[in-house]
N, C-alpha and C positions, 0 to 999 in steps of 0.2 A: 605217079603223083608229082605233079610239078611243086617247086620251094615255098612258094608262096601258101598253096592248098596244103603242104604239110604242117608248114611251121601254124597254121591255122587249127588245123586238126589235133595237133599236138598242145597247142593253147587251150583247146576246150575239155583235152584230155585231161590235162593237169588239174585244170579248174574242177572237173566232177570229182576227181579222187580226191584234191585237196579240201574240197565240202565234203564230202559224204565219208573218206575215212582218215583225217588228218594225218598221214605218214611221216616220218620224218626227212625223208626224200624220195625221189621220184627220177630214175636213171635211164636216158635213151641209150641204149646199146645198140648194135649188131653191126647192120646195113644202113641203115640211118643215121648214125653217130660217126659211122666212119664216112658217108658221104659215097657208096658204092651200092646205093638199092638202086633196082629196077624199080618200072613198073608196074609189078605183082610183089616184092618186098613187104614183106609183115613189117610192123611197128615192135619191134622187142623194148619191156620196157621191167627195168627191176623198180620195183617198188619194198621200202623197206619200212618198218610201223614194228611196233610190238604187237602182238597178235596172244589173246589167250584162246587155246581151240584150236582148232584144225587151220592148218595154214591153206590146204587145197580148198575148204569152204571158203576161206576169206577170198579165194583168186575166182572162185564161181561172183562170191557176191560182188565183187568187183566187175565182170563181162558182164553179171546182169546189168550193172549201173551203167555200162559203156553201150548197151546192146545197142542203139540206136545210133551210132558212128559205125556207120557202114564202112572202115576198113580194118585190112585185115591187121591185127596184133595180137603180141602174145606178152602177157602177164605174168612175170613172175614173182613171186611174194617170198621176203625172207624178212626176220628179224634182226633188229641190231646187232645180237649175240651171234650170229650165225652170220653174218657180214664181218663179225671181226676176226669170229677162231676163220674162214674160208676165204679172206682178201687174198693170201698169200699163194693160196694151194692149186697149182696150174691143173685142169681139169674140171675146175667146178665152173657152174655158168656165175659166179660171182665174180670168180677173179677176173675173165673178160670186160665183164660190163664196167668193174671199177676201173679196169688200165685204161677202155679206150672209151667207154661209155661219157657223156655231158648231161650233167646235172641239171635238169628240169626245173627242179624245185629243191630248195633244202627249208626246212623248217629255220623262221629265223631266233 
């Protein structure tokens, strides 16, 4: 996906999650963030909300909401409280995303 087609794609992605589940940010990680996707490259993107309920229901209703952006990405959902005790702790998919990941959105 050429620069232009992404930063596109990733506009409209913001856009639906910021309507439909207000978060309090929205985080491009991986291969994207770092500027080293191919490709075939997934979209990794942490997204962070308070959630009461099941955090894996909320990442289904989230791909339902995206089904229609035909590429491929992967959603991950955490809560603020779980963003804070795991920023630090090398191992988790949090702490990547916060060191190299760029902020999409942040609640203002």
């Amino acid at each position: 996906m050429d620069k232009r087609k992404r930063t596109k794609t990733l506009n409209l992605i913001v856009k639906r999650l910021v309507t439909r589940f207000d978060p309090d940010q929205i985080i491009l990680f991986g291969s994207h963030a770092r500027g080293t996707a191919r490709p075939d490259s997934d979209i990794d993107l942490l997204v962070v909300l308070p959630i009461t309920g099941s955090k894996r229901a909320k990442q289904i209703e989230m791909r339902i909401a995206l089904h229609d952006i035909r590429v491929p990405k992967d959603i991950i959902v955490a809560t603020p409280d779980q963003v804070a005790r795991q920023k630090n702790i090398v191992g988790t998919l949090i702490h990547p995303a916060l060191r190299e990941g760029k902020v999409l959105y942040a609640r203002p």
